[in-house]
C-alpha positions in Angstrom: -45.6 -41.1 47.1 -44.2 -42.8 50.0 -42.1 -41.5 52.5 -39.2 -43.2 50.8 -39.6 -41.7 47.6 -40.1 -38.0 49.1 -36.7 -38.6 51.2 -34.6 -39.2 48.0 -36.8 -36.5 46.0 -35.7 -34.1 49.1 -32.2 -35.7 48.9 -32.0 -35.1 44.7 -33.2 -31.5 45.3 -30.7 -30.4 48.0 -27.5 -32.5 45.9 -28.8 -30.2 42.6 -28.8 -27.1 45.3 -25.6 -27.6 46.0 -24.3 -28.4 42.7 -25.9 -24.8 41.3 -24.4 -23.1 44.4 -21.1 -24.5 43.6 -21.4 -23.5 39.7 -22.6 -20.2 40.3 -19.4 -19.5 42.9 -17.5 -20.9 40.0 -18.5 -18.5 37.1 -18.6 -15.7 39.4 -14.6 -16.2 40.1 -14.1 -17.3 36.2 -15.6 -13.8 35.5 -14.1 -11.5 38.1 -10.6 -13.4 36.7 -11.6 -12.4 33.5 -12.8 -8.5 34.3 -8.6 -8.7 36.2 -7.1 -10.0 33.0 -8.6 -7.3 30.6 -6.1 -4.4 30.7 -5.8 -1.5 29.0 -1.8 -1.2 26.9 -1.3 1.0 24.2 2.1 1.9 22.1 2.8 4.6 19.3 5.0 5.4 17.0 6.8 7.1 14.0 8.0 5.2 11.0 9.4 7.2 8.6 12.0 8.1 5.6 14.3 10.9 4.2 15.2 12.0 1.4 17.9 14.8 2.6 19.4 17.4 -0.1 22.7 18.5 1.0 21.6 21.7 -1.7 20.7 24.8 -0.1 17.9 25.5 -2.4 16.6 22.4 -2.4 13.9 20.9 0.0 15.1 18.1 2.4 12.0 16.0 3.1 10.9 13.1 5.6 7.9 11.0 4.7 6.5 9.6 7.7 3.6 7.4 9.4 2.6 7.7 13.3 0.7 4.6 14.8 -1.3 3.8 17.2 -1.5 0.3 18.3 -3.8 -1.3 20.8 -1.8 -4.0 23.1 -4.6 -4.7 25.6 -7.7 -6.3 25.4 -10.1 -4.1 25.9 -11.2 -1.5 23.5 -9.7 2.4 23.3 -12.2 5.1 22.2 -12.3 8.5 21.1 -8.3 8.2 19.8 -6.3 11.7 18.7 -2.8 12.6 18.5 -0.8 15.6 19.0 2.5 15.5 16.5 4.6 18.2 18.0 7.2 20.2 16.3 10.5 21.6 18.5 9.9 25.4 18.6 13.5 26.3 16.8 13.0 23.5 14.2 12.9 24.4 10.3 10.4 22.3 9.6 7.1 22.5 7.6 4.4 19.6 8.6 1.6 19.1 5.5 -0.4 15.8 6.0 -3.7 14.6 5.0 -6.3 16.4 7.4 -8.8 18.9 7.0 -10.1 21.8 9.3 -12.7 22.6 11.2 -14.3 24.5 8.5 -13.1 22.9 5.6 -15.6 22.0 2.9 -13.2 18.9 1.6 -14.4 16.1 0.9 -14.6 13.1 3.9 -13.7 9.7 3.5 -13.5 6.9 6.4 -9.9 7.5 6.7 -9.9 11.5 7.0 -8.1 12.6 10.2 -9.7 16.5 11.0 -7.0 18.8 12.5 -8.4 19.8 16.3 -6.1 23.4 17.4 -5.7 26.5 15.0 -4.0 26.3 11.8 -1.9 29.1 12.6 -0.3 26.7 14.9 3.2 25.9 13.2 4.4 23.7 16.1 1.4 21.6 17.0 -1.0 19.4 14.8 -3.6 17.8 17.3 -5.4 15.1 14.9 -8.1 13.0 15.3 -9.3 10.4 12.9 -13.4 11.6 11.7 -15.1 7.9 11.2 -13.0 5.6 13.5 -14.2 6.3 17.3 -12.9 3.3 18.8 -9.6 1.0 18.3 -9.9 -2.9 18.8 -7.8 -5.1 20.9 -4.7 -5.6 18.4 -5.4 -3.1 15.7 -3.6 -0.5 14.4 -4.4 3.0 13.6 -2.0 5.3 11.7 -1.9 8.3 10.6 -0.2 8.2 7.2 2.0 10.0 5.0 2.7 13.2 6.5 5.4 15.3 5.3 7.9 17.7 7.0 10.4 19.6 4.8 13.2 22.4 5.4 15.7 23.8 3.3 19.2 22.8 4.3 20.6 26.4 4.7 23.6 26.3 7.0 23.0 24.1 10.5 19.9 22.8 11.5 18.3 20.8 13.7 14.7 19.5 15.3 12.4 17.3 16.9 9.3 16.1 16.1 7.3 14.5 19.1 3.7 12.0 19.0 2.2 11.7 21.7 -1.8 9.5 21.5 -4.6 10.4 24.1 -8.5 8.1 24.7 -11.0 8.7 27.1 -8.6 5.8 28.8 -5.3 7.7 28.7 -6.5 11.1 29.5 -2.8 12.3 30.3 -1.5 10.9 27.2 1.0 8.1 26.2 4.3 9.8 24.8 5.2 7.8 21.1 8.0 5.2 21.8 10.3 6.7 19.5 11.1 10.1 18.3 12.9 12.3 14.9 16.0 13.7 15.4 17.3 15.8 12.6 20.2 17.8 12.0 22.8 18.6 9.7 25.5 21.3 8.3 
């Protein structure tokens, strides 16, 4: 080789030096952008329906669906719920969950009720086979029922709140129930 060619060899190698240096600073800021964008955004909340009974001795009832939806990009996991009753409420909550010790059968949607069943005001839920939600999906927790008789006045709340190992403190459902009547 002659001292020419080794000069442009030695030129060629720096020039593809420089070019890898300058990629590699470029996909290292394209990922630390990326690792900035991914955020973590989560909404829940009740839809529902009544069929009211303005009889005393007939059950009022509200049909109802909490959701959890995933607004971020990056995944949630370990996802439960607390559906809260207000303490003076009249209300009876029956849903699709089992206990603890329940010998029911499981099927990929089964939610399995965490706190005591003697509870009245509190149902903390978590779904059995779903341990992670994706960017942009929605999980609900369907068809539970709350009824009360109609006798006189009433009135209560019912309160969602969703927890994940990434919202520890909990994220309060956008929307609440209100009830009352005379």
């Amino acid at each position: 080789m002659t001292n020419k060619n080794v000069s442009e060899l030695k030129q060629l190698i720096l020039q593809l030096n420089n070019d890898t240096t300058s990629y590699l600073t470029e996909m290292k800021d394209l990922v630390s952008t990326i690792k900035q964008q991914q955020k973590l955004s989560i909404v829940s909340y009740f839809t529902y329906s009544f069929s009211i009974s303005h009889q005393n001795d007939q059950d009022s009832l509200l049909i109802g669906t909490y959701h959890i939806q995933n607004l971020g990009n990056k995944l949630l996991s370990n996802p439960y719920i607390c559906i809260k009753l207000s303490q003076d409420s009249p209300f009876t909550f029956s849903g699709k969950y089992v206990n603890k010790k329940s010998n029911l059968s499981i099927t990929p949607d089964t939610w399995e009720r965490l706190n005591e069943q003697t509870d009245k005001h509190e149902y903390w839920l978590k779904p059995i086979s779903k341990k992670v939600i994706e960017p942009s999906e929605i999980l609900s927790f369907p068809n539970f029922q709350v009824k009360w008789l109609p006798k006189e006045s009433y009135a209560g709340s019912i309160f969602g709140f969703t927890y994940c190992d990434e919202f520890q403190e909990g994220i309060h459902a956008v929307n609440q129930i209100y009830v009352n009547g005379s």
